[in-house]
Backbone as JSON Lines, residues from 0, in Angstrom:
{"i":0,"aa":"X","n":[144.16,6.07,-48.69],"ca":[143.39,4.92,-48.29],"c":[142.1,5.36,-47.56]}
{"i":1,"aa":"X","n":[142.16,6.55,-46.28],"ca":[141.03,6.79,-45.91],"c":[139.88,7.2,-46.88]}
{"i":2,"aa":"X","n":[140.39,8.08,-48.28],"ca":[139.65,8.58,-49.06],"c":[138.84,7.46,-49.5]}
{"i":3,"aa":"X","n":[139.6,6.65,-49.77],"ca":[139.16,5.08,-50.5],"c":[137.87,4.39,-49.74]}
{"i":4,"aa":"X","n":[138.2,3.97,-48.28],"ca":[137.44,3.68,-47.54],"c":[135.74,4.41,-47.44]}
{"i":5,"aa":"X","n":[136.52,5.76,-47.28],"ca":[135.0,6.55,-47.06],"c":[134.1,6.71,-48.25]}
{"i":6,"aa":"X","n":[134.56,6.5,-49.32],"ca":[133.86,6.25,-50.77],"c":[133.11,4.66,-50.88]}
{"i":7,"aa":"X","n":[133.81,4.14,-50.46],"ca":[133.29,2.21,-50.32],"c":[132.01,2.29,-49.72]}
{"i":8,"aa":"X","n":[132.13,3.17,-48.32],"ca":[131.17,3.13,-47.44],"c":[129.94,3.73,-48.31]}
{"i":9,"aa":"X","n":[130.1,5.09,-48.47],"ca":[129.2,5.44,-48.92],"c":[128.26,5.1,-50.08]}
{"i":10,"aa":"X","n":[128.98,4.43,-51.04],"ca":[128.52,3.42,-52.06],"c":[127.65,2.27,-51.73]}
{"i":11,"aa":"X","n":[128.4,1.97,-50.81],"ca":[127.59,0.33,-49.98],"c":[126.22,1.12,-49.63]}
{"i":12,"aa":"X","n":[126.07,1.9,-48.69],"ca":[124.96,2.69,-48.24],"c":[124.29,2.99,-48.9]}
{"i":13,"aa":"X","n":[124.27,3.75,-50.07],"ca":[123.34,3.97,-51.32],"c":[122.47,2.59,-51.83]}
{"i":14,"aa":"X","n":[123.41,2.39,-52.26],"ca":[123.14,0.62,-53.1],"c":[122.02,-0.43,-51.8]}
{"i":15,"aa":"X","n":[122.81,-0.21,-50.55],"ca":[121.64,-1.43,-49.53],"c":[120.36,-0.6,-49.75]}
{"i":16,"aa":"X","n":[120.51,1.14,-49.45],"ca":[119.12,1.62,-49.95],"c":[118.09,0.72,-51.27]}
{"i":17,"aa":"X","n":[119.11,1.47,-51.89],"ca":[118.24,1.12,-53.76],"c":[117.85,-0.47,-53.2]}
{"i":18,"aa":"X","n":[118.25,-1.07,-52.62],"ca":[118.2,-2.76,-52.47],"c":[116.8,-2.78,-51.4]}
{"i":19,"aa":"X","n":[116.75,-1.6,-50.49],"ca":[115.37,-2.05,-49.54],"c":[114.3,-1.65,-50.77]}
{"i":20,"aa":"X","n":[114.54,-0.42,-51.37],"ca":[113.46,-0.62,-51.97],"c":[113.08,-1.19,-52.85]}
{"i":21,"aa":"X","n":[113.59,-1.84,-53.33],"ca":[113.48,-3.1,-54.7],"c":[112.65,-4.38,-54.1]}
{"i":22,"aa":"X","n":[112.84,-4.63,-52.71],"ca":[112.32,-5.35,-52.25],"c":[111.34,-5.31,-51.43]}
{"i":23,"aa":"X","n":[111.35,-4.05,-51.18],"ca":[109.78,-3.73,-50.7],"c":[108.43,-3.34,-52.08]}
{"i":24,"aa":"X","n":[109.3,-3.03,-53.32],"ca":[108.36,-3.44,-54.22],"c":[107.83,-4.75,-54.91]}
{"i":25,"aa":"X","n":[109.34,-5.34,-54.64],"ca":[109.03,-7.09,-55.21],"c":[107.46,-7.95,-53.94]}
{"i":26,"aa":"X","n":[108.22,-7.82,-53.07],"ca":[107.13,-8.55,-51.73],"c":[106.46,-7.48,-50.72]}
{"i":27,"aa":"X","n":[106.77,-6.51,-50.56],"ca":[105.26,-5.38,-50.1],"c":[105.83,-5.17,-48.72]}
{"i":28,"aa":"X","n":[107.09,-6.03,-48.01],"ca":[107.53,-6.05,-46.61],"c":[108.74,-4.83,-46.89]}
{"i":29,"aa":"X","n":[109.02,-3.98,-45.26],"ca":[109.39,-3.43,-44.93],"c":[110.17,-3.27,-43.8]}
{"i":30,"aa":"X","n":[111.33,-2.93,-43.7],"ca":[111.97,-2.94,-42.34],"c":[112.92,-4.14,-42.32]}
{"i":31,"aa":"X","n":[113.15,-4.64,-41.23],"ca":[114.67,-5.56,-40.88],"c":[114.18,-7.0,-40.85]}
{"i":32,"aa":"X","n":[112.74,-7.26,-40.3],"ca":[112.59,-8.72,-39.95],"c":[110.87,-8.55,-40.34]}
{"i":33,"aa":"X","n":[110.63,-10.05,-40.87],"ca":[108.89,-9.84,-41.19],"c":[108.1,-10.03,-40.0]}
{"i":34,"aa":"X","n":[108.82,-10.17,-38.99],"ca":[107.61,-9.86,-37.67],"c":[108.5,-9.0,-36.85]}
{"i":35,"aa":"X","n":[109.95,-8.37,-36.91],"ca":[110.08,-7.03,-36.17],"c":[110.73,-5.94,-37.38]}
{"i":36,"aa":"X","n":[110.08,-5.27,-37.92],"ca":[110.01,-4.36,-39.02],"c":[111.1,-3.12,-38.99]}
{"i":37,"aa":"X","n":[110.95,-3.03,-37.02],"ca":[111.62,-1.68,-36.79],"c":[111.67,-0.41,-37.35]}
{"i":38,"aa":"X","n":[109.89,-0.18,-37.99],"ca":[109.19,0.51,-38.07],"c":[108.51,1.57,-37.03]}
{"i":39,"aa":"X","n":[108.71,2.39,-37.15],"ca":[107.84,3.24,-36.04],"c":[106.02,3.14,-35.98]}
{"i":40,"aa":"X","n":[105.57,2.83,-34.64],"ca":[104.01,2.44,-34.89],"c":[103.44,3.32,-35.16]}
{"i":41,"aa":"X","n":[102.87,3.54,-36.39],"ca":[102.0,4.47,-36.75],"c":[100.9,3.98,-37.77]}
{"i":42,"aa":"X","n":[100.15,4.62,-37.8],"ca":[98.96,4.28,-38.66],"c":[99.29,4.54,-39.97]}
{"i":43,"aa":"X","n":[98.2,4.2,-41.24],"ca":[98.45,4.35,-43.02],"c":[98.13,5.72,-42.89]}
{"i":44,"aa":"X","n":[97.27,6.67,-42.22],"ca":[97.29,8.33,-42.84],"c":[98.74,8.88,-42.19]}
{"i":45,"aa":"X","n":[99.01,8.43,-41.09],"ca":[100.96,8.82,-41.29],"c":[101.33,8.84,-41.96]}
{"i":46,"aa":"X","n":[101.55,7.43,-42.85],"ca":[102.74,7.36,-43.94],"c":[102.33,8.08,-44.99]}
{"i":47,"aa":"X","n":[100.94,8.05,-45.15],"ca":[100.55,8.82,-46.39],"c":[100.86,10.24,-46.06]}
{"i":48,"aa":"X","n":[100.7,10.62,-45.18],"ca":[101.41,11.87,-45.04],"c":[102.73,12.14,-44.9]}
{"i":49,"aa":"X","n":[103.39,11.28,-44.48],"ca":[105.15,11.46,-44.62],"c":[105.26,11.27,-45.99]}
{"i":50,"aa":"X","n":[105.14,10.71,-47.19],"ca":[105.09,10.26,-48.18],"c":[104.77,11.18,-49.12]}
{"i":51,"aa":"X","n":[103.93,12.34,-48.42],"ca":[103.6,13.6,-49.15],"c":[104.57,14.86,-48.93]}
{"i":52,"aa":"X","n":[104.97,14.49,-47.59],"ca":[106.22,15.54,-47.23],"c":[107.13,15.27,-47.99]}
{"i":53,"aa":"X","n":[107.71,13.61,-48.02],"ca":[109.27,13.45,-48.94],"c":[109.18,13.72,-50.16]}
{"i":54,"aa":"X","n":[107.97,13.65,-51.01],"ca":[107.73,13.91,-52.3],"c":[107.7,15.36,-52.3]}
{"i":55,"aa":"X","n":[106.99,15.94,-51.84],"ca":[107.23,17.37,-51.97],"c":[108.71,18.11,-51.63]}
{"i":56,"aa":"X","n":[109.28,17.7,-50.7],"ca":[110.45,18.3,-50.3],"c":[111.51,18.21,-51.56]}
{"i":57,"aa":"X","n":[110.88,16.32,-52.25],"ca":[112.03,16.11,-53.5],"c":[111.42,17.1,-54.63]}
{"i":58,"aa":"X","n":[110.72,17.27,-55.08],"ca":[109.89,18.39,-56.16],"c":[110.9,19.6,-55.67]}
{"i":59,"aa":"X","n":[110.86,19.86,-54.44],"ca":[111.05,21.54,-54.07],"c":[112.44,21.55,-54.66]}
{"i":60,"aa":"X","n":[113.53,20.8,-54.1],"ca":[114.97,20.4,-54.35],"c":[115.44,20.26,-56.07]}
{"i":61,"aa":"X","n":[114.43,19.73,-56.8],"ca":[115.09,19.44,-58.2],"c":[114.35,20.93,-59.0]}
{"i":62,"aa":"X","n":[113.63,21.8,-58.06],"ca":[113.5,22.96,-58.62],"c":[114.39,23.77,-58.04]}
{"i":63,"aa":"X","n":[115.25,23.71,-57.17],"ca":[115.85,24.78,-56.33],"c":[115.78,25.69,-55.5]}
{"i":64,"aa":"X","n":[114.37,24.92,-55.2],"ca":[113.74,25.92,-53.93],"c":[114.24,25.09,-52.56]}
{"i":65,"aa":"X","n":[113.83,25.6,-51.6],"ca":[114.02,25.69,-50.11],"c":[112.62,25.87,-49.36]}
């Protein structure tokens, strides 16, 4: 049963993912609430730069680098 459980969970977790981002492509909003986001305050060359880190890190990974 625990095995069971901890598989549910982790499924649910994936899936609410795939689900924020479906909906941050449908309507452009982000985060928990449309006026508290629970976003960290940062400016657009942040994200564009975090955005360059996660993409690169995923490139590095489906080549097998580190």
């Amino acid at each position: 049963m625990h095995h069971v459980l901890v598989h549910v969970i982790a499924e649910t977790q994936r899936h609410a993912g795939h689900a924020d981002i479906v909906r941050e492509l449908i309507d452009g909003t982000a985060g928990l609430l449309p006026r508290h986001d629970n976003l960290p305050p940062v400016d657009e060359s942040w994200w564009r730069d975090h955005r360059r880190r996660v993409e690169q890190a995923a490139l590095d990974a489906s080549r097998g680098s580190s």
